[in-house]
GUMARTI-363414 format. One record per residue: x, y, z of N, C-alpha, C in turn. Coordinates in steps of 0.1 Angstrom, whole numbers, plus 5000, padded with zeros to 4 digits. Layout:
XYZXYZXYZ;...
***
This chain:
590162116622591562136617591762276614;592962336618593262446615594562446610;594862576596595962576592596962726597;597562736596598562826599599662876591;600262976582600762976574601663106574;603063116578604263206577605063256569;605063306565605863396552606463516562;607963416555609463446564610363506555;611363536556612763576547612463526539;613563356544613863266533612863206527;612163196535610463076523608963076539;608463006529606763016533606662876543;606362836550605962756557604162756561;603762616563602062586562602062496569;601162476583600762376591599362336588;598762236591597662186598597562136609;596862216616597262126631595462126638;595561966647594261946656594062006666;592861976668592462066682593062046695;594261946693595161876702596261946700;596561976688597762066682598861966675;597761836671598761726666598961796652;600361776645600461826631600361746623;599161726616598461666609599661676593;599761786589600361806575601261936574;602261956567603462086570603662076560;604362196553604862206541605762346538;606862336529607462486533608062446517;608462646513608862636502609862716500;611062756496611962866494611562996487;612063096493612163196490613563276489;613463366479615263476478614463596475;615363656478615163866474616563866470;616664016468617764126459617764206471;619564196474620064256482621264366478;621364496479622564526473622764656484;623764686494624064756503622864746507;622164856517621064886527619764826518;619464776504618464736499618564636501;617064576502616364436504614964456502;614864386490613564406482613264236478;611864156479611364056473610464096464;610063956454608563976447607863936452;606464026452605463946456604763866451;604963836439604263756433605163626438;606263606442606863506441606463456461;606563536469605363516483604363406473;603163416467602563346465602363196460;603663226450604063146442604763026454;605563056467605662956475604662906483;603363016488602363006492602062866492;601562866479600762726470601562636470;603162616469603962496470603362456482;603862566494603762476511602162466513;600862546505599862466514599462336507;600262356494599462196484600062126493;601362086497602462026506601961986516;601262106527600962016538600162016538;598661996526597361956524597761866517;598961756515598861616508598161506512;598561496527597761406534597261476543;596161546547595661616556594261656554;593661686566592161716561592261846561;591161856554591262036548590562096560;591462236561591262366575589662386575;589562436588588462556590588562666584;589462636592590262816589591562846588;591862956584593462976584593463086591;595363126594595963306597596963286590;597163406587598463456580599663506587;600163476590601663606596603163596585;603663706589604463786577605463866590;606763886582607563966585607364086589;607664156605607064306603607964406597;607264506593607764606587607664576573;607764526568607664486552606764536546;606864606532605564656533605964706515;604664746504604464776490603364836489;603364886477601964976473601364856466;599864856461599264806454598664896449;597364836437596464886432595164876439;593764936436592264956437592264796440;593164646429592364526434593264456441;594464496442595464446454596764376447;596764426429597964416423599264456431;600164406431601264496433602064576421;602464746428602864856419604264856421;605164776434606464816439606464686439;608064656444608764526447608164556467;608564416475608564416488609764466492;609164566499610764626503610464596518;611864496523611564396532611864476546;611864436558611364496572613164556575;614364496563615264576571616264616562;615064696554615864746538616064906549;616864956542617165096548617565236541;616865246535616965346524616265466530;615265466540614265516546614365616551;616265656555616765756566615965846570;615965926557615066036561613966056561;613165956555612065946561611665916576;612265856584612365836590612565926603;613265976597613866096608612466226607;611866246591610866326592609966266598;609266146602608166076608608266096623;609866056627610066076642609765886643;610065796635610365656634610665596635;611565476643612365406639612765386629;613665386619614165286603613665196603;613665106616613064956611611464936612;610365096611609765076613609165076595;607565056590607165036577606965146572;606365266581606165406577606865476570;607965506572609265516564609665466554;609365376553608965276538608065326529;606865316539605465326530605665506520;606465566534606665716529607165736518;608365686515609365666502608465626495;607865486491607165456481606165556477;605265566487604165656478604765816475;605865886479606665926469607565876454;607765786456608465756445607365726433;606565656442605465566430604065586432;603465676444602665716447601365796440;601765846427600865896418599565836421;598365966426596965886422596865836443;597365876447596965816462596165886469;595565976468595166096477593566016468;593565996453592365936450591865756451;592665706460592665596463593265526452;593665576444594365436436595765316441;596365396446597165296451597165286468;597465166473597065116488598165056491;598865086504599665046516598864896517;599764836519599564676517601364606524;600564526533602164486542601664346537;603164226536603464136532602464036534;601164006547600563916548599163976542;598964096536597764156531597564086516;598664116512599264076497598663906494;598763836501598963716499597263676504;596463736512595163726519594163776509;594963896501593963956487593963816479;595363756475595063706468594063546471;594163516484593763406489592063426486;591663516491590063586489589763656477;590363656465590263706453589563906456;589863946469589564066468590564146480;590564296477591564346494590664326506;591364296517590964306528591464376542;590764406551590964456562592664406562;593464486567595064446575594664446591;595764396597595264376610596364416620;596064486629596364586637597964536641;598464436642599664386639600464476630;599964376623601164436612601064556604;600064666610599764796608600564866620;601064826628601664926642602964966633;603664916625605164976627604565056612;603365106607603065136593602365246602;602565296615601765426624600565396627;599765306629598265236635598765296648;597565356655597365396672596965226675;597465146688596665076694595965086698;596765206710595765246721594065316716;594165406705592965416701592365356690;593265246683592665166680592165266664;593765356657592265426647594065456640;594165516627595165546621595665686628;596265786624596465906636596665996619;595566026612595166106604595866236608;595766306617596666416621597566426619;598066346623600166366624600366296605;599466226608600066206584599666306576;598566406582598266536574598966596573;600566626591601166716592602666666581;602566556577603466466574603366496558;601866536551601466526539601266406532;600366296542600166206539598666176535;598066166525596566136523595966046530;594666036534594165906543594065796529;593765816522593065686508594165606507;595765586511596065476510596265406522;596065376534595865356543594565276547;594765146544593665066551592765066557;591864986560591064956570591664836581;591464896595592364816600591164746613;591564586618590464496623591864466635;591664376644592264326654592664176650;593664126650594163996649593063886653;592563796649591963686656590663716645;590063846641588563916632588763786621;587363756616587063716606587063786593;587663786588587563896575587163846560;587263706562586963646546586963496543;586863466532586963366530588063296515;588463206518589363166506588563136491;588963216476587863186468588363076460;587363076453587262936441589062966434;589263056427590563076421591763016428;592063086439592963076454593062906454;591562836460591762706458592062616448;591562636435592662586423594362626425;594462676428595762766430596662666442;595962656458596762646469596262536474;594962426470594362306475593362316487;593762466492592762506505591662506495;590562466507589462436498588162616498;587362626489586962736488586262776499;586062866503584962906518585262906529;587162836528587262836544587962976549;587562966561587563086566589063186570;589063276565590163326567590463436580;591563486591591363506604592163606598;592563746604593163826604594563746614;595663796609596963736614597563836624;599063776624599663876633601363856628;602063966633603263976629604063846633;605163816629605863656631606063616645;606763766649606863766666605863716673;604963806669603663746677603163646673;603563556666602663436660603663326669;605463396667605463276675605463256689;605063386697604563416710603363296714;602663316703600963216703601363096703;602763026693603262886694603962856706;604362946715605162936727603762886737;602662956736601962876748602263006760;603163086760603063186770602563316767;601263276776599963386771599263446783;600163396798599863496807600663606807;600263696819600963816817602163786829;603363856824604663816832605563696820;604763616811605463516805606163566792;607263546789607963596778608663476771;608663506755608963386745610363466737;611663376736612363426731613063336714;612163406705612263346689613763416683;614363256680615563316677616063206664;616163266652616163196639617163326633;617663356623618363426617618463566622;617463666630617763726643616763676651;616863796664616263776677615163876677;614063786683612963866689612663806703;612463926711611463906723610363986725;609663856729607863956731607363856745;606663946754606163946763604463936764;604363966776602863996779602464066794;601964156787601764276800600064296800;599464346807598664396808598264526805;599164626805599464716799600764776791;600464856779601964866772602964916780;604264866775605564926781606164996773;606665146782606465266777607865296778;608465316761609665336760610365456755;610665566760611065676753612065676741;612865606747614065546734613365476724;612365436724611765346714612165266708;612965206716613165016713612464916715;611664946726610664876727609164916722;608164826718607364886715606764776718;604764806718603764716724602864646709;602864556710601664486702600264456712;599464456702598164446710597564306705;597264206716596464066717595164066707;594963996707593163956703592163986711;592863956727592163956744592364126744;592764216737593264336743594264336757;594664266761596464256765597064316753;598564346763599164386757600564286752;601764306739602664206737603864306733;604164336745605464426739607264346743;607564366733608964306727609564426724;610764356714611764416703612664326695;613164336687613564266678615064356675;615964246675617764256672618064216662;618864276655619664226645620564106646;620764036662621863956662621263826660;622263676657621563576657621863496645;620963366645621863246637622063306620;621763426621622363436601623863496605;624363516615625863556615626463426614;625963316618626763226619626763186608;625963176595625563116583626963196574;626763326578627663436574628863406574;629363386587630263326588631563226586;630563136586630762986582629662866569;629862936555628862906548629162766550;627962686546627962556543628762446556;628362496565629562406577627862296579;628162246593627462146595627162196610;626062236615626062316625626162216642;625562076636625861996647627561966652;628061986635629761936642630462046647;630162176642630662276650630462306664;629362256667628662286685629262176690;629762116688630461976691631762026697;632362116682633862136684633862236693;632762336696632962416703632862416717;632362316720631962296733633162266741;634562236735636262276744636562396742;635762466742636162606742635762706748;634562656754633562716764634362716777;634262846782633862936779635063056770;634563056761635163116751636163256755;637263306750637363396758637363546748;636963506735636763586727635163666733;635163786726633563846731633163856722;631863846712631463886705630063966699;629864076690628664136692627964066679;627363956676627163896664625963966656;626264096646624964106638625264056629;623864046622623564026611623564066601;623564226599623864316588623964446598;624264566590624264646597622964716603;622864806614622164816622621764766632;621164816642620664756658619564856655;618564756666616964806670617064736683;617064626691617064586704618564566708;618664556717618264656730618964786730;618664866721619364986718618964976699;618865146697618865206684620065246680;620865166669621965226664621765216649;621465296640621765246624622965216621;623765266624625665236623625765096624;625265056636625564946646626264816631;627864776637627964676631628664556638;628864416637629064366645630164336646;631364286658632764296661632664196670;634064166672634964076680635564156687;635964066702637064146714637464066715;638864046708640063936708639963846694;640763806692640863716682640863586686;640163466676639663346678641163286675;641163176683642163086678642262976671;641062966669640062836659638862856651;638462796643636962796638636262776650;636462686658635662646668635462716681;636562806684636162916689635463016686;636063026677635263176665633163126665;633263016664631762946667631062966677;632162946688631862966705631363096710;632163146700631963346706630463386703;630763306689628963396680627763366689;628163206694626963126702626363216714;627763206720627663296732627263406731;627563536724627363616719625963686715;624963576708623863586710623063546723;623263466729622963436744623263566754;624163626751624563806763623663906752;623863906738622563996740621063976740;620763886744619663806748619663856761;620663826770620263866784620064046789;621564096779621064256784619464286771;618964246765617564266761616564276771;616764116781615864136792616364216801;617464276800618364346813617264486813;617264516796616864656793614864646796;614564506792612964496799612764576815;613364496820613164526830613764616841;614764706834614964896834613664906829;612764926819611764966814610364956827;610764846836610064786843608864736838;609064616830608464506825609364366835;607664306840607764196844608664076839;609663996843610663956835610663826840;610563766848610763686855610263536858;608663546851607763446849608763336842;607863276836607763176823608463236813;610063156809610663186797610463106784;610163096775610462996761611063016754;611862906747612662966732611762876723;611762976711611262896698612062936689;611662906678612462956666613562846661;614362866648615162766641616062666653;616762786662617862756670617462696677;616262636682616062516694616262416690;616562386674617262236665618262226675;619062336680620762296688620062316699;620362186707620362176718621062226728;622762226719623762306728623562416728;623162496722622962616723621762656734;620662586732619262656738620262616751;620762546754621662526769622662586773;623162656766624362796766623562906771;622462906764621663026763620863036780;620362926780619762906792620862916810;622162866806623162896813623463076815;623663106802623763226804623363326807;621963306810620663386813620663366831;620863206831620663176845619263166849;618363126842616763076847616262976838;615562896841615162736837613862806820;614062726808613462776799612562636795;611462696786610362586782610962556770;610862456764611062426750609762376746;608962386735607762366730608262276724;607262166719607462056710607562106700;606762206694606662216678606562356679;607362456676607562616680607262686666;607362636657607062766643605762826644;606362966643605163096636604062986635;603862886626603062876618601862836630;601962766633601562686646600962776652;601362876654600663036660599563046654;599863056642598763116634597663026632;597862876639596762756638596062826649;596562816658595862856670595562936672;595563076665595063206662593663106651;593863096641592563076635591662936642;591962926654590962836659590062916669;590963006674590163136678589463226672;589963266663588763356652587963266646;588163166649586963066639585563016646;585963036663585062986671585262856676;586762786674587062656682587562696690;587362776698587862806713587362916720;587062906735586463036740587363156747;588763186745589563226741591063166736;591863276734592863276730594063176735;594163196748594763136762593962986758;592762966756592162806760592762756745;593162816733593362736724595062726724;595762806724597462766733597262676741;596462686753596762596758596162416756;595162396746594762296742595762226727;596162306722597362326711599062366713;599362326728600362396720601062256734;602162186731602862096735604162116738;604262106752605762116757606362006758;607862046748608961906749609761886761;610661996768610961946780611362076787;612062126793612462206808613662226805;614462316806615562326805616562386821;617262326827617762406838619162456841;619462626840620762606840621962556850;623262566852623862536856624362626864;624262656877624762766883626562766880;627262666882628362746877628862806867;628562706853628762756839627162876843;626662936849625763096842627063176852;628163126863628863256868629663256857;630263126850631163176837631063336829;629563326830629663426818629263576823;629263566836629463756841630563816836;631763756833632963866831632763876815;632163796806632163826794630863946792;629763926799628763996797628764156802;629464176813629864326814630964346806;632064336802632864326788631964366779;630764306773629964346764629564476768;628764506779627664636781629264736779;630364716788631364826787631564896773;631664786764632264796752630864886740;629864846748628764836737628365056743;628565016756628465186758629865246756;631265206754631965286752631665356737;631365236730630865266713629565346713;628965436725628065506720627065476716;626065336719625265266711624665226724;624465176735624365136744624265296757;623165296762623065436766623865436783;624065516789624565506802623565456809;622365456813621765416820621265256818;621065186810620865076806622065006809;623365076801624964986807624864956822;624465056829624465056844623764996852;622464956843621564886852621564756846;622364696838622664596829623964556838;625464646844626164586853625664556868;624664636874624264626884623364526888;622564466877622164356875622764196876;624064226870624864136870625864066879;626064186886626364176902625664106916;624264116911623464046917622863876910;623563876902623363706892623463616900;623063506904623763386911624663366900;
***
């Protein structure tokens, strides 16, 4: 039995799953942060505090794990202490106070570095002597699981400045930066054995003491591992409150713009994605408290919508394009709730497709094996909007959460499997095939160049991407 365990936005979720990938036991618990303009800060003590709801939960009726992983939000990231107290609040993956840090690093904003930088300025006292330690969201929770700090894992160290490629921190460029090496971890590869759960932790979470704990991986990638596409060419598209896509290459995909960026496997493959601000929290936004089945209902006389819309979720863009400005807009006005619903749907489905438009300008293989996982495959209408709109047949997984990833990750660092690929593929269960509809995918060429026009007249969207994003389109069945 293995357990898996995600720590998200809104709350914590905990699997147990067999070596079949049957889910033995699940459990999830709520979580809130403090949001006020570009801040977005959680406690970490309260991560924990749901921890233990969701593994008591889905250790009620379940046998107890081998082993577990952890995955966490990327970018997220706090100082601790020497024993892995926390010194800061979590200041979450799309808080944005970081500007200039950011701009001094040469960083994305939405990357952790920029974070980590501000903090050990602000609170940083004593770092150059190791007292306080860079600690990202799944570290926090693994100290406390193991009553001591542990290795982070090369995941969720990349957007915190980890080299992949050499596999080592880049001490240089943080010297030039005036950064000390003493808060800066020791960093292992996703899948490493690093510990074990202690006597304390198991009073605490029901996991029993000794079992083995697996270095994790960022959410993206965890739910890459629950998609089951783990050759190279196959791409998983996780779409819950925003969007992520991650792939698999054999080697990284090399982006000057730096929207894209590469994660690195357990296998040493490569998993390069990006991650968008758009997606189902606009529609929450939007329409609090609706009932999301009766709206996909109402909306489906309205398809194809003739509103356009760019649906973020707060401000800023990171895929497919860098904009911090970036905010989201309508082209035309809705003439109903139920259009206004139509647009958002759709909406995220076109920038889904110019995402892969911008893959594969990058020349990344695109073409293989698609999946969706994530909240939004509850709507059926939608994963079928989406799949229309794309125009290529998608996998739906039986059971798609992060967490599930992270089962399958800790059956591989645990030694129930002789790689990575054999435990996906012995774990991970497809519900059905999705195929689109050649006429409803020509519906949506006139709305989707509309988008790239609009998104490059606004300066956010670069000329060459717009271009190769309409040129693409022209060629759509």
């Amino acid at each position: 039995m293995w357990m898996g365990i995600d720590l998200g936005t809104q709350s914590v979720r905990a699997v147990v799953a067999g070596d079949r990938g049957e889910i033995l036991g699940s459990g999830a618990a709520p979580l809130t942060g403090s949001r006020e303009g570009v801040r977005h800060e959680q406690r970490p003590p309260d991560w924990w505090t749901a921890l233990c709801a969701a593994t008591r939960q889905a250790l009620r009726d379940a046998p107890a794990p081998r082993a577990l992983a952890v995955c966490a939000t990327s970018g997220t990231v706090l100082l601790a202490d020497r024993a892995g107290n926390p010194l800061t609040p979590g200041v979450m993956y799309d808080d944005g106070r970081a500007v200039a840090e950011a701009s001094r690093a040469g960083a994305p904003p939405s990357w952790a570095l920029p974070r980590a930088m501000r903090l050990l300025r602000e609170y940083g006292a004593g770092a150059a002597d190791g007292a306080v330690r860079i600690t990202h969201q799944a570290d926090y929770v693994l100290t406390r699981l193991a009553g001591r700090p542990l290795p982070t894992d090369s995941s969720h160290a990349l957007k915190t400045g980890y080299d992949l490629a050499r596999e080592e921190w880049p001490r240089r460029r943080f010297a030039e930066l005036g950064l000390p090496d003493a808060p800066f971890p020791d960093v292992v590869r996703p899948g490493t054995r690093i510990g074990e759960v202690g006597r304390a932790a198991a009073e605490e979470t029901g996991i029993p003491a000794g079992t083995v704990l697996v270095a994790g991986m960022t959410d993206g990638c965890a739910a890459q591992l629950a998609s089951g596409s783990l050759t190279v060419g196959s791409w998983n598209s996780v779409l819950g409150t925003t969007l992520v896509l991650k792939g698999v290459t054999s080697s990284p995909v090399e982006d000057p713009a730096g929207v894209v960026y590469s994660h690195r496997a357990p296998d040493g493959s490569w998993l390069p994605g990006g991650a968008s601000g758009v997606g189902g929290g606009a529609l929450a936004a939007a329409f609090p408290g609706v009932d999301p089945a009766r709206m996909d209902e109402a909306a489906r006389a309205c398809e194809p919508a003739r509103v356009v819309a760019y649906p973020l979720v707060a401000t800023g863009e990171r895929f497919p394009f860098v904009a911090p400005g970036a905010t989201g807009f309508l082209i035309g006005e809705p003439a109903s709730d139920a259009e206004h619903w139509a647009a958002l749907l759709t909406g995220v489905g076109l920038v889904e497709r110019l995402c892969l438009d911008y893959l594969d300008l990058l020349g990344a293989q695109v073409h293989d094996r698609l999946t969706f996982t994530g909240g939004a495959v509850r709507s059926g209408h939608w994963s079928r909007l989406r799949a229309d709109i794309l125009g290529r047949s998608v996998c739906i997984p039986r059971y798609s959460e992060p967490a599930l990833g992270m089962a399958v990750l800790a059956a591989y660092g645990a030694g129930g499997a002789r790689s990575l690929q054999a435990a996906a593929g012995r774990m991970v269960r497809l519900r059905h095939v999705l195929h689109p509809d050649p006429a409803r995918t020509a519906w949506y060429t006139e709305p989707y160049v509309t988008l790239v026009d609009e998104l490059e007249r606004r300066g956010w969207l670069s000329a060459r991407a717009a271009a190769h994003a309409r040129t693409r389109a022209q060629r759509h069945p």
